[in-house]
N, C-alpha and C positions, 0 to 999 in steps of 0.2 A: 783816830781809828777806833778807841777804845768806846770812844760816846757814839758812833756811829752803827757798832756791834750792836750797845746798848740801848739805842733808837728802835734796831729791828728786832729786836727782843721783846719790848714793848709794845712795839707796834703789832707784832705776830700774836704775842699774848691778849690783845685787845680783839685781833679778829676772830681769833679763837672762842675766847668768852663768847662775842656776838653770836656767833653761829650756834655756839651750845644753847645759848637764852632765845635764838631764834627756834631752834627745834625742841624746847622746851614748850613754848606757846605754841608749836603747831601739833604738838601731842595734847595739850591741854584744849584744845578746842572742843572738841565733842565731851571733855568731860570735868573740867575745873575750872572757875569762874575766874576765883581770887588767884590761884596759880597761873595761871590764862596774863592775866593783867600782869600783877609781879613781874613773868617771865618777858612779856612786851613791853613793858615800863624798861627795865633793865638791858634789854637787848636794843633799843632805842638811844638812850643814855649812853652806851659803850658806843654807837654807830656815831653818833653825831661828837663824841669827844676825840673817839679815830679820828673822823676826818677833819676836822677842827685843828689838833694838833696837826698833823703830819699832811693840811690843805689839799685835800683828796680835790677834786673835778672830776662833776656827775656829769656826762653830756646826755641833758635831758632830750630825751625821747617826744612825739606830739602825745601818743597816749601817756604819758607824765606828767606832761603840763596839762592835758585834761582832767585828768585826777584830780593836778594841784585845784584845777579852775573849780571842779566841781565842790573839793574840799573849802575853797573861800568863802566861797558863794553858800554853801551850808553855814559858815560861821557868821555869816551878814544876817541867813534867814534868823538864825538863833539870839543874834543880839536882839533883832530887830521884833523877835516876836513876843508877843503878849504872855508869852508863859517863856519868860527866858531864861531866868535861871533852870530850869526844867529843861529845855530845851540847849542849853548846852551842857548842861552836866547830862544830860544822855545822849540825846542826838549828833550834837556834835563830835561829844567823844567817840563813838559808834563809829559814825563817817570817820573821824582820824584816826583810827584805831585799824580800819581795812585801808584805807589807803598809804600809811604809813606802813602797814604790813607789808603788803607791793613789793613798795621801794628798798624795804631791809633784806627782803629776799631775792629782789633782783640783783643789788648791788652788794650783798654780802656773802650769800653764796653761790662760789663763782667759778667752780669747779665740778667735770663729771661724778669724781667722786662722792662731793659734798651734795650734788643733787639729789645722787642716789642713795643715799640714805636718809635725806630729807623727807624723798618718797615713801621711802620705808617705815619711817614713823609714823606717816602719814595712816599709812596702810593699819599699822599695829595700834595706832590709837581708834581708828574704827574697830577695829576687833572688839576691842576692849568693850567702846562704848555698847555695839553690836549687842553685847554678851550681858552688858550690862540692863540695856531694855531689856530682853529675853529674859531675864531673872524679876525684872519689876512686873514684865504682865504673867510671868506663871506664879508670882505673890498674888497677882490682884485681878483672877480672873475676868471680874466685872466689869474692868477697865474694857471700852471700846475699843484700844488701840495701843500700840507703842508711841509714847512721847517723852525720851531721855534728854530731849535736846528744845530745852521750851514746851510750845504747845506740838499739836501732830504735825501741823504743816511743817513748822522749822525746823524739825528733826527729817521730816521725808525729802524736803530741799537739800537738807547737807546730804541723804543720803544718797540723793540723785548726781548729785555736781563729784559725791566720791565715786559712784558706777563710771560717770565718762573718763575719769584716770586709768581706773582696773580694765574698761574696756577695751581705750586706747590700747594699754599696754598688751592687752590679750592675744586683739587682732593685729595688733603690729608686730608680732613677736613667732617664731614659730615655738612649737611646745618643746620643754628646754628639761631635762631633769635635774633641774636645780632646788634647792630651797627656797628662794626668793622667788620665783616662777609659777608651785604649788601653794604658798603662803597666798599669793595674789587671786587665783584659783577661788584657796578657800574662804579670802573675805571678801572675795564676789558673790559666792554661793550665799555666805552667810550676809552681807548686805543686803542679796536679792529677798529670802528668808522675812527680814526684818522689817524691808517695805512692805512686804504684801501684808505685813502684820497692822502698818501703819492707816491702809485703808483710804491712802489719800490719793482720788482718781485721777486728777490732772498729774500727780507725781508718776503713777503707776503707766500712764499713756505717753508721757513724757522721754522717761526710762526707754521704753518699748519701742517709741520712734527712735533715739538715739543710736539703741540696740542695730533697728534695720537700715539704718542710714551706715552706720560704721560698715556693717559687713558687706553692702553694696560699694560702696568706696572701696572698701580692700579686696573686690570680687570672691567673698566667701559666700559662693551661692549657694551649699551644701548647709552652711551653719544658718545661710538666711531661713532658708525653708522651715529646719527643723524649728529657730527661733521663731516662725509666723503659727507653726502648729501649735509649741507651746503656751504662746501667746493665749492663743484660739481656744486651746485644753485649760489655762487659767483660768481664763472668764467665764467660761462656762460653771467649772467645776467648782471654783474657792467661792463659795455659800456669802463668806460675811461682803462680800465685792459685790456677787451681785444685791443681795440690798441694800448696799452703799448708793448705787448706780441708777438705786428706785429712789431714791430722794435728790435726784439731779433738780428735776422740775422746782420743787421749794426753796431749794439751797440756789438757785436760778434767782428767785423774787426776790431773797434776802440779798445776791449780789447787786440787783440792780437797786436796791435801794442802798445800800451803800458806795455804788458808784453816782448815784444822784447825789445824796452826802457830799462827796469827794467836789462833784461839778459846784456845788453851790460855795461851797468854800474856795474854789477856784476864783469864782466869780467874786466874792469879796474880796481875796488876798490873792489878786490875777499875779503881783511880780515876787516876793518875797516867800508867799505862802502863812502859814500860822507857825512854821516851824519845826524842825526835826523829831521827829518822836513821838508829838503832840495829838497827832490826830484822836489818839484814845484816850483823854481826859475830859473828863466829865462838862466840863462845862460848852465842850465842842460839840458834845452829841447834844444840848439843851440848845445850844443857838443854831446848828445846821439840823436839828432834828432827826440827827441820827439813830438807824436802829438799837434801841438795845437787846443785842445779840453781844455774845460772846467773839463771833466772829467781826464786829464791828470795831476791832483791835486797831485795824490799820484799812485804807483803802480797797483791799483786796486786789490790787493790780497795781505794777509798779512803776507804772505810767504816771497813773493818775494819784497815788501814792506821794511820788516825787514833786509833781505839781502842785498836788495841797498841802505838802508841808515844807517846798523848797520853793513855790512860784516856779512863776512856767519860765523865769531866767536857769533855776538850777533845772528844769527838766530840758533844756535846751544844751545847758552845759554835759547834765549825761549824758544826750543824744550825738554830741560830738565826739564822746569817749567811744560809746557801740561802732560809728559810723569809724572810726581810728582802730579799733579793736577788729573789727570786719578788715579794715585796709592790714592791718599787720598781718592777720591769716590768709589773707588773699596773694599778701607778698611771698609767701613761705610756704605757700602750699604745697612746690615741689623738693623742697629740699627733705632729704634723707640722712637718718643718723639714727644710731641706738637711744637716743634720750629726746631730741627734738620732734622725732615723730609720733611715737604715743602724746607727748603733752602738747603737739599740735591737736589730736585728734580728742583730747580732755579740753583743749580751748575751744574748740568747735561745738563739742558735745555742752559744754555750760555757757554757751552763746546762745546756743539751741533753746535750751532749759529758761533760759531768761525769760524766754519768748511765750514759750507754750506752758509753762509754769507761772509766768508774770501774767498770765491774762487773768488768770482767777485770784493770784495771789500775790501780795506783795514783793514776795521771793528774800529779797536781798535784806535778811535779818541779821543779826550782828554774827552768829556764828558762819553761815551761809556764805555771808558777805567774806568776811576773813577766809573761809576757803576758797571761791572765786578768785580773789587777790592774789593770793600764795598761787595755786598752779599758775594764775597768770605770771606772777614774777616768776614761776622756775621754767616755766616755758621761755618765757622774756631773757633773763640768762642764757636757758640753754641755745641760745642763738648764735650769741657771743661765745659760749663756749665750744662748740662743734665748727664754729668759722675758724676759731687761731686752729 
């Protein structure tokens, strides 16, 4: 009896940790590298020695075993590529790093409670970071743009995939006088704030569709309107946008020579690719004759991204995660609950974003990627949790 007491003592105190070093890493995301890691290293390490000891049984899901498939299949491209050590001390790590995330969030936290305040760090670590660009461009007036989070684009991506959370939860919510309710409010406002500051046009069009899509869905025809005017009053009005939006045509030329890039590499490394992460190493723009631009980082699309450096087997294997991930929201689109229904409407929203954002852009950068993951696993829980 006594060893049994002291089993679940252990056992309790092991879940516990997890979840702390898991909401550690999801506050550290937008703003701490080596904390970031630590806290995923660590929260990792407790999960798999739980369940280790005390033989937990995950009944894997198809979009789980997609993950798994796509995560292998990245560690093959990496062995197998010409720059491999490179290629798996980043790339792979990257890829293991968001889909390991997932899984510790779906299967570690597992309760309304613990959602909700996953969420909420969620929320308060964008503030932060929020607050934090906001001080780097009024240092550095010169600065084109807000970029705390990488380069512009991978700062505007996480800041687009955090809008469909806050918006979900906006529009699926009536207005509440709460704290948690206003808080949400105000790192929407001040989210919204920070993109426009970010300048990046598929981000800002992206956002906007999401915007009118949500409140047509929840028939807020009242909030649509006024949101199609202000839409309408931005574009016009915020000066550095519109000559962001005059340089479409050249910023056009540069993508299509960097999706020929992309093709040409395909066509030599049609199944494995060159490798995770690789595209932007020097000696790939000498043999596919890559632009050198700055933007010439990655594919610019996440398509063709996947394909040249995962072979069109791992772009085949993501295609079967989207094609499962569509099947999950389609299964659940009607159910209704306080937690399942905004993070349904943040899974739809950064399904969206994939799409209309992956055309120009890679999208799914290590921070990016790791937020993607995370509301998918607390969405993914909350299913389970709102069913018992």
């Amino acid at each position: 009896m006594a060893e049994e007491k002291k089993s679940g003592v252990i056992a309790e105190l092991l879940e516990k940790t997890t979840y702390v070093f898991i909401l550690l890493t999801l506050f550290s995301l937008p703003l701490f590298e080596a904390p970031k890691n630590i806290a995923f290293v660590s929260a990792l390490f407790l999960f798999f020695i739980g369940s280790v000891l005390y033989r937990k049984k995950f009944p894997l899901a198809g979009i789980d075993k997609a993950l798994l498939l796509f995560l292998f299949l990245t560690l093959v491209s990496a062995i197998f590529s010409p720059y491999r050590d490179y290629a798996l001390k980043k790339g792979a790590w990257d890829t293991f790093r968001f889909v390991m995330l997932f899984f510790l969030v779906k299967y570690s936290i597992d309760t309304k409670a613990k959602i909700k305040f996953a969420i909420l760090i969620i929320i308060i670590s964008m503030m932060i970071g929020d607050l934090i660009g906001i001080k780097h461009y009024l240092e550095a007036p010169s600065l084109e743009s807000i970029n705390f989070i990488g380069y512009r684009t991978s700062t505007a991506t996480y800041l687009a995939l955090f809008l469909s959370l806050t918006f979900g939860i906006l529009l699926t919510n009536k207005p509440k006088k709460n704290p948690f309710f206003f808080l949400v409010v105000a790192a929407t406002i001040l989210t919204l704030g920070v993109l426009s500051l970010s300048l990046t046009r598929a981000t800002l069009f992206s956002v906007s569709v999401i915007f009118l899509i949500f409140c047509a869905l929840r028939r807020h025809f009242k909030i649509l309107a006024l949101g199609c005017l202000l839409i309408i009053l931005f574009l016009f009005l915020f000066v550095p946008l519109k000559e962001r939006i005059k340089m479409l045509k050249p910023d056009f030329y540069v993508r299509c020579a960097i999706w020929q890039g992309a093709l040409k590499i395909i066509k030599d490394r049609p199944f494995l690719g060159i490798g995770p992460k690789t595209y932007s190493l020097k000696e790939n723009r000498v043999k596919y004759n890559l632009p050198r631009d700055i933007r010439s980082s990655d594919a610019h699309n996440v398509f063709l991204n996947i394909a040249s450096e995962r072979g069109l087997i791992g772009l085949f294997s993501f295609l079967i995660f989207l094609g499962l991930y569509l099947h999950l929201l389609s299964k659940t689109r009607n159910r209704e609950g306080e937690i399942i229904t905004p993070l349904w409407y943040a899974c739809l929203g950064n399904f969206i974003h994939l799409f209309v954002i992956g055309i120009g852009y890679s999208m799914l950068s290590t921070e990016s990627a790791m937020l993607f993951m995370a509301i998918l696993g607390l969405f993914s829980s909350s299913i389970k949790v709102e069913r018992v």
